[in-house]
N, C-alpha and C positions, 0 to 999 in steps of 0.2 A: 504493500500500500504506500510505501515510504517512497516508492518511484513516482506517481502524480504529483506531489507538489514540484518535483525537478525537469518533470514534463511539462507542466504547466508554466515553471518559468521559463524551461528554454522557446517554448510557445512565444510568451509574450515580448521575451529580447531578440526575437526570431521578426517581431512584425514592423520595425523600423527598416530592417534590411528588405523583407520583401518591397516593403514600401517604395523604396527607393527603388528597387529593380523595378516596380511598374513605371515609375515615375520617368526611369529614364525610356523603356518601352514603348511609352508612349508619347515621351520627346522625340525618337527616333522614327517613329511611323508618321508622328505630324510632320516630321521633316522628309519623309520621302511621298508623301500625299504633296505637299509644298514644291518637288521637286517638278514630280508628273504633272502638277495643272502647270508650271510656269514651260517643260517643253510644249504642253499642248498650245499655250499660246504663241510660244516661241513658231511651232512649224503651222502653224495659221497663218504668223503675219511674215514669217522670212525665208526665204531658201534655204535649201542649204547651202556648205560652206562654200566658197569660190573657190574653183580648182587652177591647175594650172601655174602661172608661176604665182601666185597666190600659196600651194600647197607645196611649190618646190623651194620659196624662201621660209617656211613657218609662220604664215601671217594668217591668219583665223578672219576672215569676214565672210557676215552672212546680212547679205542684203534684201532690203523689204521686196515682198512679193509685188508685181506689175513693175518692174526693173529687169530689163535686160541689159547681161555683158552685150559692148559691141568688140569689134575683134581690134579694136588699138582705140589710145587715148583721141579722143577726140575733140578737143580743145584748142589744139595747136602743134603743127610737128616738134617732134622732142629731137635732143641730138642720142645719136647711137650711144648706149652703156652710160646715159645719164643719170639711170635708172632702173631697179630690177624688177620693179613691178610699174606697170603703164594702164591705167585701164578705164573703161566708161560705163559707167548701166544708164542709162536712158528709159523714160516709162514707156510702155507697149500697152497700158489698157487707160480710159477715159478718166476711170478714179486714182490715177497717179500722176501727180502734175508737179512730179520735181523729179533733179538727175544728182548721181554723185558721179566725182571722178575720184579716182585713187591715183600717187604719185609714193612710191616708198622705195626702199634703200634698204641693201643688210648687206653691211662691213663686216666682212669676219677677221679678227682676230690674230688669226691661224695664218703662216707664213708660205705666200705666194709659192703655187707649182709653179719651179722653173720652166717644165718644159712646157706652160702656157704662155702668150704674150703678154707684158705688162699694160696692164690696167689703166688708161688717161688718167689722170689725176683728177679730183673732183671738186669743187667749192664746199661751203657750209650749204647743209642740204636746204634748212629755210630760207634762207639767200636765192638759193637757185628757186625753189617753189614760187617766191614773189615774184622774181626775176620772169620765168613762166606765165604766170598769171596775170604780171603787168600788162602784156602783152592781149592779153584776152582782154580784162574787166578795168583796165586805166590802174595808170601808177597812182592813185590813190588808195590801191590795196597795201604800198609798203607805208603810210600812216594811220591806217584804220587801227581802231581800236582793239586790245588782245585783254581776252578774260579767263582766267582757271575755271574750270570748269568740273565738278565731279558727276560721274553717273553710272547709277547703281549697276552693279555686276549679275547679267543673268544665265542660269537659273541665281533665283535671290538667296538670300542665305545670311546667318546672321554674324558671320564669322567672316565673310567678305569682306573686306574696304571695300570704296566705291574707285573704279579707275578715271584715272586726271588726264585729263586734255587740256592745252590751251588754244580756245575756240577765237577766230578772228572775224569781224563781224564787219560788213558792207553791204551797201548797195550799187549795184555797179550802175555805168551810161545806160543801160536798157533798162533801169531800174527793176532789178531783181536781185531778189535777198541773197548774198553769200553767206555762206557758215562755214568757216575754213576751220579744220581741227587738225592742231599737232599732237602727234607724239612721239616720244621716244625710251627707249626702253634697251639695257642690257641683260641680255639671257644667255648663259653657255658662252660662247665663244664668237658672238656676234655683236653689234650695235643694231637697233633696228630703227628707223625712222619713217613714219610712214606720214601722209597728207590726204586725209579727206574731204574734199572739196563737195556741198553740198550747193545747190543752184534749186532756188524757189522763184520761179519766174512771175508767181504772183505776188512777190516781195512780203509771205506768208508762211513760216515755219509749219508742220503741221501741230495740230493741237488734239487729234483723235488720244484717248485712252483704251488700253496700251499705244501710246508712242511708237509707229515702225523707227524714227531713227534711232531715237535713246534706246530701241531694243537693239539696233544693231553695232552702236559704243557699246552696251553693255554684254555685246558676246562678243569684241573684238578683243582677238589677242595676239600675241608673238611668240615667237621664241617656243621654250620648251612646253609654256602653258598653252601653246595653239598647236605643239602637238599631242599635248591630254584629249586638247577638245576636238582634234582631228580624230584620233584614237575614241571619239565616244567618252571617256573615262571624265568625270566631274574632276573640278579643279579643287588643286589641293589646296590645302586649305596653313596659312603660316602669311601671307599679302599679294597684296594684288596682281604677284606674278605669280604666287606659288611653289616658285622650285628657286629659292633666295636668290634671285635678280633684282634690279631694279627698276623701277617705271620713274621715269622723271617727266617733266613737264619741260617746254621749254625757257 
């Protein structure tokens, strides 16, 4: 009989710890319910990722759906190896009435195969993007206004930082809204620098909830954390690159 009361209390210093186990149980299932609505939205409003040298430098974009790749930048001819990614999406359906252009860069590190030919030398990569773009929208984009910008990282998550951009903001001679976004970011054995150039020709950001573009900052990435999310696998978790790189802003 002298066993029930030793049963009884290991019963009751038993029920903190179950506690806890459900408690985290069910931290972890609301976060994987939290995961699957934010992909369902996510492959609603975006493609998947851009392949090509998109996928051959490690750079994660998935642009809003009624945006088509066209097959080179089309803004302005670029010179040859100005750049390693060049590219346009343009809308193809009535309810898309804006275009990005992409302009990025990835410097490795890693010491020149001799038996390739050397490399042109290159300027500072924002330098050359205005430089670019003067051309297009008037040299009043190398005064325009530049703002930090944060935005949330998706799928959302509460261990995420939000990744940093700095967003350059115009209206160009045709009067149409620019939103120029830098970044740059060290991962592994690279620099990466990329420019996303956003063109509202109704001088009109959009404003729908969920946001295609802030969904599409918030699934860009580089480096070794664009090939997590090439690989499918969620991003680890430790900041906003994941695999201890750096994102800096410019």
């Amino acid at each position: 009989m002298r066993r029930l009361p030793a049963l009884a209390t290991f019963f009751v210093l038993s029920l903190p710890v179950l506690g806890c186990g459900y408690s985290s149980y069910e931290a972890r299932l609301e976060a994987t319910q939290g995961r699957l609505k934010d992909d369902m939205i996510l492959d609603q409003q975006l493609y998947s990722a851009a392949q090509g040298p998109f996928a051959e430098n490690s750079i994660f974009l998935r642009v809003p759906q009624g945006l088509a790749q066209r097959p080179e930048f089309e803004l302005i001819p670029l010179n040859p190896d100005a750049f390693e990614v060049e590219a346009s999406f343009n809308p193809q359906s009535a309810n898309t009435n804006y275009s990005l252009h992409v302009l990025a860069r990835r410097d490795s590190q890693e010491p020149p195969d001799p038996e390739q030919p050397p490399r042109a030398a290159r300027g500072d990569f924002r330098s050359d993007v205005i430089n670019v773009l003067a051309q297009v929208y008037g040299p009043d984009i190398a005064s325009a206004p530049i703002e930090q910008v944060n935005k949330t990282v998706w799928p959302r998550s509460d261990v995420a930082p939000p990744i940093t951009f700095e967003r350059l903001t115009m209206t160009d001679r045709n009067l149409q809204l620019i939103h120029l976004y830098f970044y740059k970011e060290e991962s592994g054995d690279a620099t990466y620098d990329v420019a996303l150039i956003w063109e509202y020709p109704s001088g009109e950001a959009p404003t729908a909830t969920p946001n295609p573009v802030d969904l599409t900052l918030g699934t860009f990435a580089v480096g070794q954390r664009a090939a997590s999310r090439f690989s499918g696998r969620p991003d680890s978790v430790g900041g906003a690159t994941g695999d201890g790189g750096s994102a800096v802003a410019f």
